[in-house]
C-alpha positions as CSV (number, residue, x, y, z in Angstrom):
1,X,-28.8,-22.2,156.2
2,X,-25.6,-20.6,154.5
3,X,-22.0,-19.9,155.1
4,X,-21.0,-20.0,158.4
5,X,-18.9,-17.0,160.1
6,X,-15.8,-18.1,160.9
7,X,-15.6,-18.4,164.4
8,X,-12.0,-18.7,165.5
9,X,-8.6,-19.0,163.3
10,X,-6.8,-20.5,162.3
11,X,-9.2,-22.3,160.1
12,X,-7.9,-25.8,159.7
13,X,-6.0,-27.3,162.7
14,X,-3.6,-30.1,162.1
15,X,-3.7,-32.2,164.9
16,X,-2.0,-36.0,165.8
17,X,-4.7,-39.1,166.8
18,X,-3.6,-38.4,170.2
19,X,-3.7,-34.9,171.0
20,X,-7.3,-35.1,169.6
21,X,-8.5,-37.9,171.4
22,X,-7.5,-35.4,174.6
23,X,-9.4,-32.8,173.0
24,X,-12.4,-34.8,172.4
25,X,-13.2,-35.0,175.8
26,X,-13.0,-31.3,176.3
27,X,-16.1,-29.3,176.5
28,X,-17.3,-30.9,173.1
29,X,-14.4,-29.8,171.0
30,X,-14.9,-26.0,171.0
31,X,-11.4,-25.9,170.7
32,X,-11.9,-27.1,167.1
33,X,-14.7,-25.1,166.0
34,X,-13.0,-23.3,163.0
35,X,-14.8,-22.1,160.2
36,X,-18.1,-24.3,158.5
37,X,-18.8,-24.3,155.5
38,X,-21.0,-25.5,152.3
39,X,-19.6,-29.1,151.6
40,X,-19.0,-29.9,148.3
41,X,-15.6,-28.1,147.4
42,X,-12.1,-28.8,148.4
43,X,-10.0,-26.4,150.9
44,X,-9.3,-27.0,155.0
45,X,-12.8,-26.0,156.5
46,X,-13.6,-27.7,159.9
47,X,-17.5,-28.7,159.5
48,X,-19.3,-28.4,163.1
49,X,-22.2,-30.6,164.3
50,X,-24.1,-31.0,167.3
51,X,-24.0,-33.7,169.9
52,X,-26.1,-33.3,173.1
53,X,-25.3,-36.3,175.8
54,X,-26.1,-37.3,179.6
55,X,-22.7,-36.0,180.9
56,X,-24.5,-35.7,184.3
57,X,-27.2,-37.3,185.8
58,X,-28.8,-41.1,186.3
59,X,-28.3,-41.8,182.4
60,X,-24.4,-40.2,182.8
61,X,-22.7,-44.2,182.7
62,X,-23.7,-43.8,179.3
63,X,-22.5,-40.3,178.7
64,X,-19.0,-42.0,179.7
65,X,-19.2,-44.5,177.4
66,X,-20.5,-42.0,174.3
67,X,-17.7,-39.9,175.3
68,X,-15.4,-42.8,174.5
69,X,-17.1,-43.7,171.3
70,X,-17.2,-40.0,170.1
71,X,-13.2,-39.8,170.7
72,X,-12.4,-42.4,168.6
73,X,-14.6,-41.9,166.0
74,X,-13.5,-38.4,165.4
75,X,-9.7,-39.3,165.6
76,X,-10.8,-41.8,162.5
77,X,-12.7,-39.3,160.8
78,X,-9.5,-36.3,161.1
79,X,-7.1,-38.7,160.4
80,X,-8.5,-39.2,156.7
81,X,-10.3,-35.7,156.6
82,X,-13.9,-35.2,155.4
83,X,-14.8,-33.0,152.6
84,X,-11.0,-31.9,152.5
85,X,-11.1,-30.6,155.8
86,X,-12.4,-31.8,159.6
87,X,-14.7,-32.9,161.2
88,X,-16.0,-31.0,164.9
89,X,-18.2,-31.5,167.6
90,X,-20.3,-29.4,170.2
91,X,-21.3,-30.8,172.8
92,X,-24.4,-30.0,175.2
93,X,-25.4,-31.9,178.5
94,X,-29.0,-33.1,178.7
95,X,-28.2,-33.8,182.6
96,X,-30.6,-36.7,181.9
97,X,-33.2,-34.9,181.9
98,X,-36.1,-33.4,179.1
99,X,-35.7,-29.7,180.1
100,X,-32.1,-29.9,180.2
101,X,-31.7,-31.6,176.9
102,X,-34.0,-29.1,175.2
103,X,-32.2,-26.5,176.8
104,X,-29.1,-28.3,175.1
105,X,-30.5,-28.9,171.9
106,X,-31.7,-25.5,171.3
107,X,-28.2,-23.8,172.1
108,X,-26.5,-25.8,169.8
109,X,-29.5,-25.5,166.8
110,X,-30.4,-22.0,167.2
111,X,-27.6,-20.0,168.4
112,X,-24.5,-22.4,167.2
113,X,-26.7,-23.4,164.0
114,X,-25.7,-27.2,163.6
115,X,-27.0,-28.7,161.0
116,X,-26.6,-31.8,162.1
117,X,-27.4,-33.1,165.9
118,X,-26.3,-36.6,167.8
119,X,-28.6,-37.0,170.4
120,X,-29.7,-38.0,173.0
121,X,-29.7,-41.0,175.3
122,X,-32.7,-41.4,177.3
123,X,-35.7,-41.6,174.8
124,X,-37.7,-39.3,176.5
125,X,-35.1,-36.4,175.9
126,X,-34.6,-37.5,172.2
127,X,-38.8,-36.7,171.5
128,X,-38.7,-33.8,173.9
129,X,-35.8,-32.5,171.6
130,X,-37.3,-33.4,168.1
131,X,-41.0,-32.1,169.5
132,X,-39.1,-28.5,170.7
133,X,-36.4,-27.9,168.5
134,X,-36.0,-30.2,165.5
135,X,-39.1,-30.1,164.3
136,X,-40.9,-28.4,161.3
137,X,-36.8,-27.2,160.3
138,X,-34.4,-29.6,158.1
139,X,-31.4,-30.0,161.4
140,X,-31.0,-33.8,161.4
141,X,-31.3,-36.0,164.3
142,X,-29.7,-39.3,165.4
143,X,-30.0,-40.4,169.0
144,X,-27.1,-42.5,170.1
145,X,-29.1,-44.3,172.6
146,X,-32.3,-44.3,172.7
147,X,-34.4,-47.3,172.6
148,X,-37.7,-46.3,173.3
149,X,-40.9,-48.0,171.2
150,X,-42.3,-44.4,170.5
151,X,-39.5,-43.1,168.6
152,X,-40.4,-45.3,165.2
153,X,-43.3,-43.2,165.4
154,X,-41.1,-40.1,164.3
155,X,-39.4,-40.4,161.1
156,X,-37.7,-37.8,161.0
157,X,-35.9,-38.8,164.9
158,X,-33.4,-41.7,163.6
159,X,-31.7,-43.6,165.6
160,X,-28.7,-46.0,165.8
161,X,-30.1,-48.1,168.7
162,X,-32.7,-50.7,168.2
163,X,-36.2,-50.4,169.2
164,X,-36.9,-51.7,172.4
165,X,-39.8,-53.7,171.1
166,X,-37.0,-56.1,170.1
167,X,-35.8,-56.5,173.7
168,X,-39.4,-56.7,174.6
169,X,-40.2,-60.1,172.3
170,X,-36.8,-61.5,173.7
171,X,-37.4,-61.3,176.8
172,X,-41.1,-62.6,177.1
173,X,-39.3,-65.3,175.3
174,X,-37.2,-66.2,177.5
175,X,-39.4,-65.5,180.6
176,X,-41.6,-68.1,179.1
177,X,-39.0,-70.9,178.1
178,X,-37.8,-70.6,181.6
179,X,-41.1,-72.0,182.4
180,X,-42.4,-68.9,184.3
181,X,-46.3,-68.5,183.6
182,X,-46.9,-65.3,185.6
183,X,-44.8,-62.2,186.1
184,X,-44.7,-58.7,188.2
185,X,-43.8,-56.1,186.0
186,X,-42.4,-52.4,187.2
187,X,-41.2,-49.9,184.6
188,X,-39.8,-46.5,185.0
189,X,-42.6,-43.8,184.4
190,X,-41.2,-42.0,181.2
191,X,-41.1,-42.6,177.3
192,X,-38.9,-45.5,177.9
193,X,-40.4,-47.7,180.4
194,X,-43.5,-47.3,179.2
195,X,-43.2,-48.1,175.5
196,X,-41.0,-51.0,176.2
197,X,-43.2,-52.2,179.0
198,X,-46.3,-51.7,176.5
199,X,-44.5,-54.2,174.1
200,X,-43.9,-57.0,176.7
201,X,-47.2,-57.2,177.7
202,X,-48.1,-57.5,174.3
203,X,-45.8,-60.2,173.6
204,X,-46.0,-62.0,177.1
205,X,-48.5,-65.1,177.1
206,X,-48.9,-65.6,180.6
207,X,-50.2,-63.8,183.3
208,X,-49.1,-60.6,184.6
209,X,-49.9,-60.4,188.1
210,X,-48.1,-57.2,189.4
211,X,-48.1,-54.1,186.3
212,X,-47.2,-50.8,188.3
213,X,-44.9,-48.0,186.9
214,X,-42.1,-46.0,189.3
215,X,-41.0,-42.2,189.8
216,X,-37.5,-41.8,189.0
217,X,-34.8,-40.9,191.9
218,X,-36.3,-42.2,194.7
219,X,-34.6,-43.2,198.1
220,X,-36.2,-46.1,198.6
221,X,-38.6,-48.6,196.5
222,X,-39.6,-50.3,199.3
223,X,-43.3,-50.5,198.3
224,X,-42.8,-51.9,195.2
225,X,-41.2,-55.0,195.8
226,X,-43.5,-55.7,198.5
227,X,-45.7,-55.6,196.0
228,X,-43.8,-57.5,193.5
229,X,-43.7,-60.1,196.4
230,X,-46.8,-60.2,197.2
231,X,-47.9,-61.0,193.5
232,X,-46.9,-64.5,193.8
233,X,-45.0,-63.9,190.4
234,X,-42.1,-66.0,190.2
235,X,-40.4,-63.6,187.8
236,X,-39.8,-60.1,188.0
237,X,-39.0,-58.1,185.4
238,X,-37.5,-54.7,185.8
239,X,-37.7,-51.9,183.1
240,X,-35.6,-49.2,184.7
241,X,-32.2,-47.8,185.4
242,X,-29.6,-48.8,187.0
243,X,-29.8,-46.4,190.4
244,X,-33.6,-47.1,190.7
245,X,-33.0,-50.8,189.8
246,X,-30.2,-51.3,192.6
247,X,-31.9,-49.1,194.8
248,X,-34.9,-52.0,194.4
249,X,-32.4,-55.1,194.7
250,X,-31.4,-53.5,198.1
251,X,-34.5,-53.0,199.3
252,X,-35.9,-56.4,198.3
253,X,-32.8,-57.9,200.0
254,X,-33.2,-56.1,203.1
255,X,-36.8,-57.3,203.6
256,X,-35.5,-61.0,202.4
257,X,-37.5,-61.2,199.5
258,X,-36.2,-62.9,196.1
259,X,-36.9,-66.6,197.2
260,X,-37.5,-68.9,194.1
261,X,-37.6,-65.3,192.1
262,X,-35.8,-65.0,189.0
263,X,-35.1,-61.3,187.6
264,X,-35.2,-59.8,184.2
265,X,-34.5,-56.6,182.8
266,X,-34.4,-54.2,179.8
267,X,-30.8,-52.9,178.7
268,X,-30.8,-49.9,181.5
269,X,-30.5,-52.3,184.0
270,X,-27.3,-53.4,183.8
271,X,-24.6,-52.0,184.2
272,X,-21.0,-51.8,187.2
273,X,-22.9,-49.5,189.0
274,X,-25.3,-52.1,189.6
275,X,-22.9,-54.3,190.1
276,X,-20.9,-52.0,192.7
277,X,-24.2,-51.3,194.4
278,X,-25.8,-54.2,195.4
279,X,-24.9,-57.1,198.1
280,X,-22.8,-59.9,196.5
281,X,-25.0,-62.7,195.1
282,X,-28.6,-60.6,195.5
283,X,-28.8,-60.7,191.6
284,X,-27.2,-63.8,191.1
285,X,-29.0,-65.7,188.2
286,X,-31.1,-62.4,186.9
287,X,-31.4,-62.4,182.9
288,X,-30.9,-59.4,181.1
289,X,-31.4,-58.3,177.3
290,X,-29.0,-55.5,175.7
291,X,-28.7,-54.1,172.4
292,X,-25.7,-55.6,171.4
293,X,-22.7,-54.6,168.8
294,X,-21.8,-56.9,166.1
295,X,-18.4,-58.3,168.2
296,X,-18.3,-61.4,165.8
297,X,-17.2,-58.4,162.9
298,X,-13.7,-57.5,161.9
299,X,-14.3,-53.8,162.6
300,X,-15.8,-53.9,166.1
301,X,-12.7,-56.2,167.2
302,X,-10.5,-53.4,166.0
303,X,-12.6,-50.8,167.5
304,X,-12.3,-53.2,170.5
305,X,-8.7,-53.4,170.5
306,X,-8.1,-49.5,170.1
307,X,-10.8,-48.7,172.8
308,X,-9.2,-51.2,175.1
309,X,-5.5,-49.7,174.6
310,X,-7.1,-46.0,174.7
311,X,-9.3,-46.6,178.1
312,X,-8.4,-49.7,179.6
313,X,-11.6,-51.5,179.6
314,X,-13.5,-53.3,177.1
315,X,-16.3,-50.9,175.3
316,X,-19.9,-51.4,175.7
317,X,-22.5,-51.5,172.5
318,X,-23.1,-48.1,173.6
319,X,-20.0,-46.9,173.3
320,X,-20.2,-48.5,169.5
321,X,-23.3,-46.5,168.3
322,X,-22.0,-43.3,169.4
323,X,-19.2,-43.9,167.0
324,X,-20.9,-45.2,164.4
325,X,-23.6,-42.0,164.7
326,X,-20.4,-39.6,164.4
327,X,-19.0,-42.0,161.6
328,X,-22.5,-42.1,159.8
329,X,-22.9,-37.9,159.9
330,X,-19.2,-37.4,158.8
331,X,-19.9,-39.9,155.9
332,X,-23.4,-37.4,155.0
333,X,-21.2,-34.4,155.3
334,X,-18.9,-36.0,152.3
335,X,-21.7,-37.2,150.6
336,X,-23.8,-34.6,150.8
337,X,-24.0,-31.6,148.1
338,X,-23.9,-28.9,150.9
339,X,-23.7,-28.3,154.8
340,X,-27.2,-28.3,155.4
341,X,-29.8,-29.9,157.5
342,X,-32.1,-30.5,153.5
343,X,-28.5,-31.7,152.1
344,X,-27.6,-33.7,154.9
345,X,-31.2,-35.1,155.3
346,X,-31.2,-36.5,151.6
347,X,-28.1,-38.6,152.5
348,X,-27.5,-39.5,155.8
349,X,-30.1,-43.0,155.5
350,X,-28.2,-43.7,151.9
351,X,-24.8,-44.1,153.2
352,X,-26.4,-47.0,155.4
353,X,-28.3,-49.1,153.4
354,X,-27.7,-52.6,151.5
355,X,-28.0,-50.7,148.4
356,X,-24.5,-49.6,148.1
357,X,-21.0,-51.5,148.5
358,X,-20.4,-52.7,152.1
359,X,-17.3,-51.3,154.0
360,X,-16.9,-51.4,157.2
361,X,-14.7,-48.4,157.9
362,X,-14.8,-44.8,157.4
363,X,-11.9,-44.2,155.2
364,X,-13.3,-47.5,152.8
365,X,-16.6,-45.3,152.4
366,X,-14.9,-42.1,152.6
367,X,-12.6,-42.9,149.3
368,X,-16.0,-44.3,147.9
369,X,-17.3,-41.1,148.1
370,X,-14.6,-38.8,147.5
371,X,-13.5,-41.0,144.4
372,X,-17.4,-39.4,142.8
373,X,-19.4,-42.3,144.3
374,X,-23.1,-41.2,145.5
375,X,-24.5,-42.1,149.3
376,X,-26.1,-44.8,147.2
377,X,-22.7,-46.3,146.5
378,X,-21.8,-47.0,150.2
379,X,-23.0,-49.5,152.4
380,X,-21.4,-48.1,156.2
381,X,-21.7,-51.9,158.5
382,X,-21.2,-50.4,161.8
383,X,-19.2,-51.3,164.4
384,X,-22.6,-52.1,165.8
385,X,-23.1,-53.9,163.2
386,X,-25.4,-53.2,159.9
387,X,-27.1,-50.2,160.4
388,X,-29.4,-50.1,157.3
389,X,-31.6,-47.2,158.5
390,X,-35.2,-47.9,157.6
391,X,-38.6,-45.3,156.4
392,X,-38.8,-44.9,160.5
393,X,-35.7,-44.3,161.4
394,X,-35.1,-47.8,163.0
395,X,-32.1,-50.0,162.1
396,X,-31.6,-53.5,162.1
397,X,-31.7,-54.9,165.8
398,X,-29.0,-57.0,167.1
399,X,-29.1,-58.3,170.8
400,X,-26.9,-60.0,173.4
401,X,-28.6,-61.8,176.4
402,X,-26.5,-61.7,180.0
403,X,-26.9,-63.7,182.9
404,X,-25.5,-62.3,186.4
405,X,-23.2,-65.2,187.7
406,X,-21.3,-65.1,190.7
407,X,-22.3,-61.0,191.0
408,X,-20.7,-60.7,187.2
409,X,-22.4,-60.0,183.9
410,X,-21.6,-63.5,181.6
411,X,-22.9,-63.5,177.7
412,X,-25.2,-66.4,177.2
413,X,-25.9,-65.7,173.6
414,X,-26.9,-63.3,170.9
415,X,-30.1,-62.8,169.0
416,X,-31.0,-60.6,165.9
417,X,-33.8,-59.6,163.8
């Protein structure tokens, strides 16, 4: 992969943290996509990766809230510069769906040639694209959101999210200390659902007396938590998303099911659409287990504050990996010795791990680097907390447990592994 043409002048574009914040959310920053370059010298070159996201769709809460993250990270990226010039984004929309995210993914690899792609959010997508486009060429991937079991099993497919196996263990956990000795399990009938529901029955002592997957989009759910009813189970744990999951809290509150039931749920349950979406008090004391940020850290409360002033709301975890994926592939792009997929590949799990000195901002690791330090030398603790990419492509797991209290999401506690 060489020099890129230049694709529009002028070739570096001065711009205030505000002005690019509005462009950010803009059709993925084409307005920025100067020239690209090799890395590793000085002038104004504006260095464009790839970023494909569920703008549209039943995953497209979280596109909002990557949005969000992306903004801000780039504004802290172009306000210290990378490489002595900027840092852009393309982005695709996977629509939340496999073909769509391919279709996505291959636009942005083979006809825009990023070296370097964010993406995507449901875990599905993220193997359809490694399986179609990433792999067998050096274009580096890091799904923002993805939490899927199968994804350790690709290397090569990183990821800022934990593995779901994590939420898995957690809750069996606290299905059991809440006494519960039988469950009905349904799960969404994708990558996802499947891989995390694989790793609760393996970590769940007791019986399962309802295990029964669900198609995704459908009007009504009605069947299945008849089923659920019928199992006897007195909990019910949900691995789904938040349409099919509040479609299935109506439907089980229509037919006045939910007596002496306590729900669970994976990550992709919760959410204000739920929330908005299902009868005051139907979900009342259901337990949920999210990949959490590290909001104890003095770089997540800032991101906090600065979010909040920016959006006026309080950002989600979500919306903390998707900045810390943009802050981790800037950071490769200053370490790296050239704009390539191979150069960027060598890098991008250095620039995370305990190895080098912990920072937990771009410009601290930035001036690392740009002072002659090596990826080794920096130690990036995310937002999310410590990312410390490992041999698969996993990082460290952190995890916040909610419980729905008076129709409201309330932390009850955090776990990490």
């Amino acid at each position: 992969m060489g020099y890129y043409d230049c694709l529009m002048a002028p070739n570096h574009i001065n711009v205030g943290r505000r002005d690019l914040l509005k462009v950010g959310g803009a059709a993925g920053l084409t307005a920025l996509a100067g020239c690209s370059s090799f890395g590793g010298g000085g002038g104004s070159d504006t260095y464009t990766i790839g970023m494909v996201d569920s703008q549209t769709g039943s995953l497209s809460e979280f596109g909002t809230r990557n949005e969000r993250g992306r903004e801000l990270a780039l504004a802290d990226v172009n306000d210290v510069g990378v490489n002595g010039g900027e840092l852009a984004i393309s982005v695709g929309d996977s629509q939340s769906t496999n073909q769509a995210g391919v279709s996505a993914a291959q636009k942005l690899v083979n006809q825009e040639g990023v070296p370097f792609l964010i993406g995507a959010v449901g875990s599905g997508v993220s193997i359809a694209i490694y399986e179609s486009v990433i792999n067998g060429t050096d274009v580096v991937q890091l799904s923002q959101n993805s939490t899927g079991p199968k994804l350790t099993e690709y290397p090569d497919l990183l990821r800022m999210s934990p593995t779901g196996k994590t939420q898995s263990k957690a809750i069996s956990d606290i299905v059991s200390e809440d006494g519960h000795d039988s469950v009905a399990l349904t799960y969404i009938n994708n990558e996802y659902g499947s891989g995390i529901a694989d790793a609760f029955r393996d970590a769940y002592p007791g019986d399962i007396a309802y295990d029964a997957a669900h198609d995704q989009g459908q009007a009504s759910y009605s069947s299945i938590v008849t089923a659920m009813n019928e199992s006897g189970a007195s909990a019910w744990v949900f691995i789904t998303y938040q349409p099919e999951f509040s479609t299935m809290a109506q439907d089980a509150y229509d037919q006045g099911y939910g007596e002496g039931v306590t729900y669970y749920g994976a990550d992709s349950v919760k959410g204000t659409n739920v929330i908005e979406n299902t009868p005051e008090g139907s979900i009342d004391g259901m337990k949920i287990v999210a990949p959490s940020a590290a909001v104890d850290q003095e770089n997540y409360k800032n991101f906090a504050s600065t979010f909040e002033d920016e959006y006026g709301s309080a950002p989600t975890a979500w919306s903390a990996y998707t900045y810390d994926c943009v802050i981790t592939a800037a950071l490769s792009v200053q370490a790296a010795d050239e704009f390539t997929g191979s150069a960027l590949g060598d890098v991008v799990r250095d620039v995370t791990r305990p190895s080098g000195e912990k920072v937990q901002t771009y410009k601290a690791a930035h001036d690392i680097l740009a002072d002659g330090g090596s990826a080794s030398d920096v130690d990036y603790q995310g937002v999310s907390g410590p990312i410390d990419l490992d041999q698969n492509g996993d990082p460290a797991a952190y995890l916040q447990v909610f419980e729905v209290q008076d129709h409201a999401y309330v932390s009850t506690g955090f776990i990490s592994t």
